[in-house]
C-alpha positions in Angstrom: 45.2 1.5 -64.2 43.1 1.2 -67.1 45.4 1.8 -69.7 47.8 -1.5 -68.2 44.8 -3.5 -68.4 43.8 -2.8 -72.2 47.5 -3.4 -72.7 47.9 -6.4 -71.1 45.0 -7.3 -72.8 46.3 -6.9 -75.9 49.9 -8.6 -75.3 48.4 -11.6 -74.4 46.5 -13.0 -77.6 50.3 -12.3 -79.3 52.7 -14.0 -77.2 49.7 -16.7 -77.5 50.1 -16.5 -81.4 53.7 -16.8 -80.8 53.3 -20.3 -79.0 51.2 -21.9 -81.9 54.5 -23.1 -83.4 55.8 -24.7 -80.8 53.9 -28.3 -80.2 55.8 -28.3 -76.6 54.2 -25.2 -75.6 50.2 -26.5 -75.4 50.0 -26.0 -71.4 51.2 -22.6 -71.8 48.9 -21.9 -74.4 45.9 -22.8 -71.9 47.7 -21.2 -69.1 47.6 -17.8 -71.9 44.0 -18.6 -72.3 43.2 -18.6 -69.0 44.8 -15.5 -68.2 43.3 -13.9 -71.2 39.8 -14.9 -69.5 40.5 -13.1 -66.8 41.8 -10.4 -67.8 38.3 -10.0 -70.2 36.4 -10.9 -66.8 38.3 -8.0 -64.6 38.5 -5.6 -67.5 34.4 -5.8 -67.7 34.2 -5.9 -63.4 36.5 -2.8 -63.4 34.5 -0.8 -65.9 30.9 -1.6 -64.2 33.3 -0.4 -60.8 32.1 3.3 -60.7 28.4 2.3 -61.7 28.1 0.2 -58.5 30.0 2.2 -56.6 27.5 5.4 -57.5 24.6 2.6 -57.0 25.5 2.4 -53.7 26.4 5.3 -52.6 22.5 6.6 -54.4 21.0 4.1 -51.8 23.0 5.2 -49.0 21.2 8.9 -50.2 17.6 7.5 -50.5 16.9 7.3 -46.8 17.6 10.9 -46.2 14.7 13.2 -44.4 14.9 16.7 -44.4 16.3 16.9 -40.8 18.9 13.9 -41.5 22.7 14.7 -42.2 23.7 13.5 -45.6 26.4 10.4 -45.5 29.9 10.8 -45.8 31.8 9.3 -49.0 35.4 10.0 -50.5 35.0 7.8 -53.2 36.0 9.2 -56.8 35.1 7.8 -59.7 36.6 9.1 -62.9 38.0 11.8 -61.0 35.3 12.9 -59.7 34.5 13.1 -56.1 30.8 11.7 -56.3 30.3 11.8 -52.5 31.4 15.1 -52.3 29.3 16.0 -54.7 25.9 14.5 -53.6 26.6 15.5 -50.4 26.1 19.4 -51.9 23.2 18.5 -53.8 21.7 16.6 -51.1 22.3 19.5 -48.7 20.3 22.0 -50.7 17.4 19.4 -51.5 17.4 19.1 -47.7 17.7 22.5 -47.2 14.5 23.3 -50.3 12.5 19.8 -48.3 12.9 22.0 -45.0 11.7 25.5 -46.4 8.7 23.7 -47.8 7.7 22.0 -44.7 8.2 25.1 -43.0 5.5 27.4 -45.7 3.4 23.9 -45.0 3.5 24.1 -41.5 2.8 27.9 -41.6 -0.1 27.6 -43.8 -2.0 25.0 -42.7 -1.4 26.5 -39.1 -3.4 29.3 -40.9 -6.1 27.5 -42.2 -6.4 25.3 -38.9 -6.9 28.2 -36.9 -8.6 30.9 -38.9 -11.8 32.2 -37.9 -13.2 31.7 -41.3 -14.9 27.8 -41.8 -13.2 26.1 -44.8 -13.7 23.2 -46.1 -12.9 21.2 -49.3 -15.1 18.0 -51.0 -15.1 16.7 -54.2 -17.8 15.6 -57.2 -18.3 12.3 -55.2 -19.5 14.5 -52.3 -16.6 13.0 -50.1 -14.7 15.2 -47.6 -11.0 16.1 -48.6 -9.6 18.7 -45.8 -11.7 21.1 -43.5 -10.9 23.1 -40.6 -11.8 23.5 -37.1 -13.6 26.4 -37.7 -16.3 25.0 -40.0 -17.2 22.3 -37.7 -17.3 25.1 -34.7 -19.7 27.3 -37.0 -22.1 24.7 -37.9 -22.3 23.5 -34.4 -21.2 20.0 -35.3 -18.5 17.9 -33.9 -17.2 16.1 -36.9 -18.6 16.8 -41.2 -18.0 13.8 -42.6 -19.7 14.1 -45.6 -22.5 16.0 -47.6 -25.5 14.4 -45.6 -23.9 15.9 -42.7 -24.4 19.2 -44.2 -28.2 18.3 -45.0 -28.9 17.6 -41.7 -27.8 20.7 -40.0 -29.5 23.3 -42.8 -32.2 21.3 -44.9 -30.9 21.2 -48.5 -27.6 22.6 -47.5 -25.6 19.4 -48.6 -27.8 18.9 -52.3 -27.0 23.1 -52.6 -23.0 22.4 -52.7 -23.1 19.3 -54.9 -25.2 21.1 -57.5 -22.8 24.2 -58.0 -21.0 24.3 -60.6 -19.6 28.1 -60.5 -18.4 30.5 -58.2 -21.4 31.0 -56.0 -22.2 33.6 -52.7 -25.1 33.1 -50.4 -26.9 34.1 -47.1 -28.4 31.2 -45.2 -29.5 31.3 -41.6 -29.2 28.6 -39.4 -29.5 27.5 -35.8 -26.5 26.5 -33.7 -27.0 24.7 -30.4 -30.2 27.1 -30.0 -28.2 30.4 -31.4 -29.4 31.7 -34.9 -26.8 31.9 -37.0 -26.2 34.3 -40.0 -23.6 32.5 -42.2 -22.5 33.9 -45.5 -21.4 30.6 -47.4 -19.0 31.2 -50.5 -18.3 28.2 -52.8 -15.6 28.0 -55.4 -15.0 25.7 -58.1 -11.9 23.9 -59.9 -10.8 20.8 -61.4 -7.6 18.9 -60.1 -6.4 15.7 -61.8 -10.0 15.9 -63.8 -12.1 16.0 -60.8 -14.4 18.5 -59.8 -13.2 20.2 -56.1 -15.2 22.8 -54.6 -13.8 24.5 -51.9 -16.4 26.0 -49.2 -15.8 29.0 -47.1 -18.2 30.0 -44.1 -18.3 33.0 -41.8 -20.5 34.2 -39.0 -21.8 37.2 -39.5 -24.7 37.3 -37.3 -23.3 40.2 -34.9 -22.7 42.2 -37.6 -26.0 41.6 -38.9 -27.5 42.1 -36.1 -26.0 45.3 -35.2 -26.8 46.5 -39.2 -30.2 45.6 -38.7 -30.4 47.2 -35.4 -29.4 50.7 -37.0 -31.3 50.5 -40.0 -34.5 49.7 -38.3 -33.5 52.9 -35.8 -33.3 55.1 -38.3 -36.8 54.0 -39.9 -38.6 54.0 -36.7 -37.0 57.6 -36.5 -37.7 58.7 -39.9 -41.2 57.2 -39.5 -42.0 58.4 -35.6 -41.0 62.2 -37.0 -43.6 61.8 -39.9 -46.1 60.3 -37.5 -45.7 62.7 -34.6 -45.6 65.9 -37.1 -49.1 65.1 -38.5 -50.6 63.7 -34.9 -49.5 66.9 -33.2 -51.9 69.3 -35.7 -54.7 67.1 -35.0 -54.5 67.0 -31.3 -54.2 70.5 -31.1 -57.1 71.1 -33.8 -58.9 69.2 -31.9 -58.2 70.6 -28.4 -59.0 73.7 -29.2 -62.6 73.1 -30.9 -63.4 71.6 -27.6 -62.3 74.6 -25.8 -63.8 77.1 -27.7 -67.1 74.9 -27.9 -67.1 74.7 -24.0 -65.9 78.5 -23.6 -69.0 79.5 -25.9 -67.4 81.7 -27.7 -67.7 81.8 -31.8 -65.9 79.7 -33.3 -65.2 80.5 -37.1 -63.6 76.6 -38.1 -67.0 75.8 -36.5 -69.2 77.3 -37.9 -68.3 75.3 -40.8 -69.1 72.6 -39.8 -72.9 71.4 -39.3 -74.5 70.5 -36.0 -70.8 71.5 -34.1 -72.5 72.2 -31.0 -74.3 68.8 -30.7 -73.3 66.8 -28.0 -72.1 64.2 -30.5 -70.1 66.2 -32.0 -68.1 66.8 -29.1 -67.7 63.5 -28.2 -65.9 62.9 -31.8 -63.9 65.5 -31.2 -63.0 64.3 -27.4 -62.4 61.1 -29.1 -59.7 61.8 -31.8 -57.5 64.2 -28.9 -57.5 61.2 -27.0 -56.7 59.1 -30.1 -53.6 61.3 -31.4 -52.4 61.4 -28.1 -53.0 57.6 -27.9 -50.9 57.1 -31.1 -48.2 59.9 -30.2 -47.6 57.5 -26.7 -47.5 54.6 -29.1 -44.8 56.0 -31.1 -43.2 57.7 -28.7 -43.1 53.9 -27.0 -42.2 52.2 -30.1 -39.4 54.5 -30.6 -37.8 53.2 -26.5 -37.6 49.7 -28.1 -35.3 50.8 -30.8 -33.0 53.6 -28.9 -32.1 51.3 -25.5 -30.4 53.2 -23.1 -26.6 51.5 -22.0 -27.4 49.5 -19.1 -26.3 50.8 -16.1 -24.1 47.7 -14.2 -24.9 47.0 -11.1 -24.7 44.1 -8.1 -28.3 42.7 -8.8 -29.0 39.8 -6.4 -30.7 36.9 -8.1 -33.0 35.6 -5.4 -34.1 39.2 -5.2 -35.1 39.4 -8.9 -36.5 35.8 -9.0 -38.8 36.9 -6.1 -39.5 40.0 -8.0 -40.9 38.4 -11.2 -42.7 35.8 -9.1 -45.0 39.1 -7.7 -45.7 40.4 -10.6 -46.6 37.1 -12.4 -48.3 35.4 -9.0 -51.8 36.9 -10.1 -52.1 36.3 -13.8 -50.5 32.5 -13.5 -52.8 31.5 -10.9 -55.3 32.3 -13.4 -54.1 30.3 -15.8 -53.1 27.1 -13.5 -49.4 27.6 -14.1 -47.0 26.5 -11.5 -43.6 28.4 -11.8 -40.7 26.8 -9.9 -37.6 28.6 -8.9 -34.5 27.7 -8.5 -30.9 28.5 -8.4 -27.1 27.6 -7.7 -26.1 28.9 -4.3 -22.4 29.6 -6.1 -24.5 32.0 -8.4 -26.4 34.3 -5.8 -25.4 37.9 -7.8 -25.5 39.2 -11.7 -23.2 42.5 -12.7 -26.2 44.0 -14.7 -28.9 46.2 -15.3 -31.4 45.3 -13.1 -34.3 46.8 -14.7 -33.4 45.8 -18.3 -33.1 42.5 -16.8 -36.7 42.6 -15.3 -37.7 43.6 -18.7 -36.5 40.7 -20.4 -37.5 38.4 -17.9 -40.9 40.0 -17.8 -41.1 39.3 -21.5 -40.0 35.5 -21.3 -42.1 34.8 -18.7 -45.0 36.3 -21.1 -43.6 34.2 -23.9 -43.6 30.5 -22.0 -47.1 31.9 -20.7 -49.0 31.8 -23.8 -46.8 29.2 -25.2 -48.5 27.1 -21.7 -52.1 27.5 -22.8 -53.1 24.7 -24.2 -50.8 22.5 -22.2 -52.3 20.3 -19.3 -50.5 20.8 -16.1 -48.2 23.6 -17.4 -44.9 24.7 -15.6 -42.2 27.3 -16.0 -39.3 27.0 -14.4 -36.6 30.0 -13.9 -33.4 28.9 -12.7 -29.7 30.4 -12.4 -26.5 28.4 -12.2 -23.0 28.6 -13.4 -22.2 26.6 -16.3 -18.5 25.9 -18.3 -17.4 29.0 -16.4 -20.4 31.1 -17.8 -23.4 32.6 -15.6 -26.3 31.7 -17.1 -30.3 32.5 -15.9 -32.4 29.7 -17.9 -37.0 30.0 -18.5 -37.8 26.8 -19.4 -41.7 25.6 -20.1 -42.6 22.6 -21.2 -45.6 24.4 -23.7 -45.8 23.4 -27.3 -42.6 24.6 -28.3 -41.2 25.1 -31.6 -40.0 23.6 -34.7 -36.5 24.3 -36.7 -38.1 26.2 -39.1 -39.8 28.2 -36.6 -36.9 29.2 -34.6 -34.9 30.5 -37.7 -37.6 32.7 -38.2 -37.5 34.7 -35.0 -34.4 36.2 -36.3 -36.9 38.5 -38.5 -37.5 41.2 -36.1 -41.0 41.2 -35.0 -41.6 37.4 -35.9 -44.1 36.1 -33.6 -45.7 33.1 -33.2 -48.8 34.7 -31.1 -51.8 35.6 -32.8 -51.8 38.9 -30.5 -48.2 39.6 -29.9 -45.8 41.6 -32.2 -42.6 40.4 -31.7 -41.0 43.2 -30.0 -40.3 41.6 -26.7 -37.7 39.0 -28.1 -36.2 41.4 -30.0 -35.7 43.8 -27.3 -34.4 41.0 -24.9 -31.5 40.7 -27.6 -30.7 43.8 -27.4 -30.6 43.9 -23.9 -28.1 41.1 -23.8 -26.2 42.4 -26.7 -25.6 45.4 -24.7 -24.7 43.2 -21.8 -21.9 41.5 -23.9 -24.4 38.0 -23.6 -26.0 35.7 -25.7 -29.8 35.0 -26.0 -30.0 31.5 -27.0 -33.4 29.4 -28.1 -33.6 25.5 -27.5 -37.0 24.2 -28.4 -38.6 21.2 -29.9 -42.3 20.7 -31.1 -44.8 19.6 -28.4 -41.5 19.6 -26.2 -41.3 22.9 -24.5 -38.7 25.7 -24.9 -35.8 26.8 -23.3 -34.8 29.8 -23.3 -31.3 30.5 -21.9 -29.4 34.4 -21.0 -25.4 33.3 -21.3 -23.1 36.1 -19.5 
């Protein structure tokens, strides 16, 4: 086809130079010229053929998603089956699109529901991509931004902006009234010449917990075998002075010592056996904090242990003008538990809110039980002087008190008790607002 054209082409300007010598011959002249015009015209509309015909078949390509079935075209240009063609480069495009949505898919299906908290921001301190998961740690609905950060953990925000390295930290927080051990990790790259940090968050407070827990078990151990092994010597030593004194008969370590049969004498003696045995019962004591029997599960009736605590508190709270109110959800009447770890830890809340109530004018506690998002909970709740943040991210330092008298031990035995009991301890309190303290099981 192209070939007739270029040859038609060229025919025509001759038989036109043939007609010049013939005067009669001027309308076939024009009628040559015209012809010759469009023969130029469809010789340059045939050649630009196969470059709109591959324009369009292109734009019948550019609408393809990776699910869509490439368009059919038989069209050949040059020999060449265009359509054809496409249609196999289309299909493994489509077929690459596909796999790549699929390892997106997969991977941000990871990242969406991994336990770890990640989140990315960059130099501006806006918020790029974060997961569930950091939100969930943090306690907060929705992090938005940096300040967000600040709010929950004083400084916490300012601390990511400034780092400019690989970094690894500790930081304790609290979460809806539950201390929180976080191990924040923070790395650092530069994308498109901007600064990204990518955060990564994990709770680790069980773990430390249960660390701590051990470590502290073996000093108390290490410490209550030292203590016991030089009390022991003494209490016998001085036992059996006082015996011998009292039998009369000689006594060669006394005679070593001046005025040993003076009544005074005696009494110091009388006075370090009761000591050492004092201190042995303290350690020996000190020692049942640390090494918590597993609780033995049981049907324990809540009304019952309510009415329990009530007697033994009745006395000293009269004393100090406290009401305490009772109450509790008739759909929560019995607890699967140890009943007398359970008295324990109330025992020691109760003793908490107590001297948390003393300067307070008209002071209540309240105990209460009642079901809540499926969970059994049993809530002491006093309206004392309660406790700033800083305060409560404290008492995860075992034997952190707040009482100029008290040592700390009951709270972190209560833990215990409810970490044994597969529960949660959890702290809500505000300054000059009261506490709430609530047993999740």
């Amino acid at each position: 086809m192209l070939i007739s054209q270029v040859a038609l082409l060229a025919i025509t300007p001759v038989i036109f130079a043939v007609t010049m010598g013939n005067e009669n011959l001027v309308i076939t002249r024009l009628n040559i010229i015209i012809i010759w015009t469009f023969q130029v015209g469809y010789l340059i509309y045939y050649m630009h053929k196969p470059t709109r015909e591959l324009s369009g078949i292109l734009k019948s390509f550019s609408g393809i998603t990776p699910l869509a079935a490439p368009p059919e075209s038989k069209k050949e240009i040059f020999g060449i089956k265009v359509g054809t063609e496409l249609k196999r480069i289309t299909e493994s495009i489509s077929s690459l699109r596909i796999q790549k949505e699929k390892e997106y898919q997969l991977y941000h299906k990871c990242i969406e529901n991994a336990l770890t908290g990640l989140l990315a921001v960059n130099e501006t301190g806006k918020i790029l991509a974060s997961n569930k998961a950091f939100a969930k740690i943090l306690g907060a609905d929705k992090i938005e931004s940096l300040e967000k950060l600040n709010e929950l953990k004083n400084g916490l925000g300012d601390f990511v902006s400034s780092v400019t390295e690989e970094t690894k930290k500790m930081i304790t927080l609290v979460n809806k009234g539950k201390l929180l051990k976080i191990y924040l990790s923070i790395s650092v790259f530069r994308q498109d010449n901007l600064i990204i940090r990518i955060l990564a968050i994990q709770d680790i407070s069980y773990e430390m917990a249960i660390q701590q827990i051990e470590t502290m078990q073996r000093f108390v151990r290490m410490m209550s075998h030292e203590i016991l092994n030089s009390v022991s010597p003494i209490n016998l030593m001085a036992a059996g002075l006082i015996m011998k004194h009292r039998e009369g008969s000689p006594c060669s370590e006394c005679g070593s010592i001046k005025g040993l049969h003076d009544n005074e004498t005696l009494d110091i003696l009388d006075a370090i056996k009761k000591r050492s045995k004092g201190l042995a019962a303290f350690v020996e004591s000190f020692k049942k904090t640390y090494n918590i029997p597993e609780p033995v599960l049981q049907k324990t009736d809540i009304e019952d242990l309510f009415k329990q605590i009530s007697y033994l508190f009745r006395e000293q709270l009269n004393i100090q003008g406290i009401r305490l109110k009772i109450n509790y959800d008739k759909k929560f009447q019995s607890l699967i538990a140890d009943r007398k770890l359970m008295e324990q830890v109330l025992i020691n809340l109760v003793l908490n809110s107590s001297e948390a109530l003393k300067p307070v004018e008209s002071p209540v506690i309240c105990l209460s039980a009642y079901i809540k998002n499926g969970r059994q909970v049993i809530e002491v709740r006093d309206n004392g002087c309660g406790m700033d943040k800083d305060t409560i991210e404290k008492l995860a330092i075992p034997f952190y008190t707040t009482r100029e008298k008290g040592t700390g031990s009951g709270l972190f035995f209560s833990r215990q008790v409810m970490r044994l009991h597969k529960g949660e301890l959890i702290i809500h309190s505000d300054k000059d607002q009261g506490t709430t303290v609530r047993l999740m099981f």
